[in-house]
N, C-alpha and C positions, 0 to 999 in steps of 0.2 A: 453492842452485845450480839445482834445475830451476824454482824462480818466477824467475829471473833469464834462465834457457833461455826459457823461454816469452816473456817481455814483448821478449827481444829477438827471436824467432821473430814476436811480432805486431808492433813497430816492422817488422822487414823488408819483411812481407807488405802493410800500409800502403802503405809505402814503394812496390813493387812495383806496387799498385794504382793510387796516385796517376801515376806513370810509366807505367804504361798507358793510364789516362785521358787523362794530356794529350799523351804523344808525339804523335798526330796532329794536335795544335791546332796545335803549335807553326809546322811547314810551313806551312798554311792562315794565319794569322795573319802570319807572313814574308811571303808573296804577299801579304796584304792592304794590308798597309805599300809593298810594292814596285809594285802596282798603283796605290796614290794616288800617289808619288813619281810614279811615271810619265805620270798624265794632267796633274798640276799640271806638269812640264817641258814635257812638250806645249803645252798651252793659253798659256803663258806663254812659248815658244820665237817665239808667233804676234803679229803687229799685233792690239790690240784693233779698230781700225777695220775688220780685214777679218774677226774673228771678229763683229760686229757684225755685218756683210751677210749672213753665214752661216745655214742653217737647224740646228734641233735635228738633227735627223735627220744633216747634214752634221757638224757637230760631235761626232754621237757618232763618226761614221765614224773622224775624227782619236785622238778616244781607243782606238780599238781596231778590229783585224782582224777585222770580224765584228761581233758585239753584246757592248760595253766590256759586263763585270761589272758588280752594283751598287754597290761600293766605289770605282770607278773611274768610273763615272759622278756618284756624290755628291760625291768629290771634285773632277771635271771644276765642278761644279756651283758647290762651293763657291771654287773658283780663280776662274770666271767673275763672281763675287759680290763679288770682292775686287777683281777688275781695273775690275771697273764702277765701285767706289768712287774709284779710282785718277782717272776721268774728270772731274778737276772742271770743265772748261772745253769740254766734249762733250755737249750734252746726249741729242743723238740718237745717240751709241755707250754712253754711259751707259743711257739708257734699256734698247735693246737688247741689252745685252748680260743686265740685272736679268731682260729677259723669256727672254734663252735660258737663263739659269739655275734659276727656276722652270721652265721644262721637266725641264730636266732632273735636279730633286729632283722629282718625281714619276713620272721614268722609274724612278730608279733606288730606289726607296719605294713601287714596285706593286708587286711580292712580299710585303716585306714591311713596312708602314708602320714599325713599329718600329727600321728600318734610318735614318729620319730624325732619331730623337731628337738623335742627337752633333751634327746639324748645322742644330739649331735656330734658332741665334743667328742664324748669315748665311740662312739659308732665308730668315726675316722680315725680317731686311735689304733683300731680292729683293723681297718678297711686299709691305713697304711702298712700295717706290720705284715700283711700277707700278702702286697700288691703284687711281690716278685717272686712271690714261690709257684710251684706247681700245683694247683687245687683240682680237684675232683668236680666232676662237672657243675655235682649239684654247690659245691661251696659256690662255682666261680658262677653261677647264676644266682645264687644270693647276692653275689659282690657286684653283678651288674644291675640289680636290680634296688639294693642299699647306696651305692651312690647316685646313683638317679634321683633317689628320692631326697638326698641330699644335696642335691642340685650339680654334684661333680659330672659333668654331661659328658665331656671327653672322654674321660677314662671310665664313665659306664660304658662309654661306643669301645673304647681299646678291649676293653675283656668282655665286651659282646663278641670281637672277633676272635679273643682267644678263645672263648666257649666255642664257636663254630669248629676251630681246628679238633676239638674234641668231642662234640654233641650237636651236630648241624641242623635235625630239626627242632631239637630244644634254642637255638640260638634263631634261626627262623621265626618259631612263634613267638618270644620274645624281643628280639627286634622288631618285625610287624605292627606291636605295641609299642615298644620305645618312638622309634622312629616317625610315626603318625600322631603321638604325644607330644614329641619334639616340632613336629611344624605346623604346630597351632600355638604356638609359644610364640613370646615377642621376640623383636631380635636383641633388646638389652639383656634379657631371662639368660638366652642361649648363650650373646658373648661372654655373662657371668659366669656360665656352664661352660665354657671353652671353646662353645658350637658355631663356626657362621653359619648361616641360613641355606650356604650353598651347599654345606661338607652335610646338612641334612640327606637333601637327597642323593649328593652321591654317596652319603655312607648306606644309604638305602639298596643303590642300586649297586653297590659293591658284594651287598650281602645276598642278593638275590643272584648277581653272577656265581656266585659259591654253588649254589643250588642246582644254578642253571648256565652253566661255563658253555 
């Protein structure tokens, strides 16, 4: 009788414990749901053509009063990713729209990169459709700074250099970062990333010749 008190005395207090733990997720996780519901109604309520002429900055507006959440910006992101696909007969609202979407998966993946994983798939979607256009600085530092965090290592290093041909201290301070991130990384990490251990530092020291020729 009291071994049978007891094991239901520790089932309870279990029981109790796990209910305290997650009551608060619950809410937080509800709004997370209802927060992408609501950018993808949004974006989708809109003409792609005129969310095309729009800026990042304008679009985040639309998702939010203020500065949209980062679940509400990723999925703003990833709605814009889907509608660009939608464009087959568009090239220039297709394009545009892949490039406001890379924006905005790395607005909403600077706190924390890890916040990008679930939305991998359509990120590189993005991230391919514009790899060989001509971007404006600030896209082509979203794009080196979205495939990074998606582990694409090489081709964050390729359009970190093309960013230098056009914004060399913006390409400086974010190489600094990359590149000192990169060599504290394994070398399986990097080979997955496309990186040997050696094109680290000299992609380092390449960049710094730019600066300093």
């Amino acid at each position: 009788m009291q071994g049978d008190y007891l094991m239901d005395l520790i089932r309870g207090l279990a029981g109790l414990a796990y209910w305290l733990a997650t009551f608060g997720q619950r809410p937080a996780q509800q709004q997370k749901l209802d927060e992408e519901a609501v950018a993808d109604g949004k974006l989708r309520s809109m003409s792609p053509n005129v969310l095309a002429l729009m800026s990042a900055t304008m679009i985040l507006s639309v998702l939010a009063v203020g500065t949209p959440s980062d679940s509400a910006t990723l999925q703003g992101a990833q709605t814009m990713t889907e509608m660009a696909e939608e464009q087959l007969d568009d090239r220039f609202v297709r394009e545009n729209l892949h490039q406001r979407a890379v924006v905005l998966y790395d607005r909403g993946s600077t706190s924390d990169p890890a916040k990008l994983a679930p939305y991998r798939t359509s990120a590189t979607v993005s991230c391919d459709a514009i790899d060989a256009l001509a971007l404006a600085a600030e896209v082509r530092g979203c794009l080196v700074r979205v495939l990074d965090r998606l582990g694409y290592l090489a081709r964050a290093e390729d359009h970190l250099f093309e960013l230098a041909g056009i914004d060399l201290p913006a390409a400086m301070a974010l190489g600094e970062r990359l590149y000192a991130a990169w060599g504290s990384l394994p070398d399986d990490v990097l080979a997955v990333g496309g990186l040997a251990r050696s094109e680290v530092s000299i992609g380092l020291s390449d960049l710094r010749a730019l600066e300093y020729p």
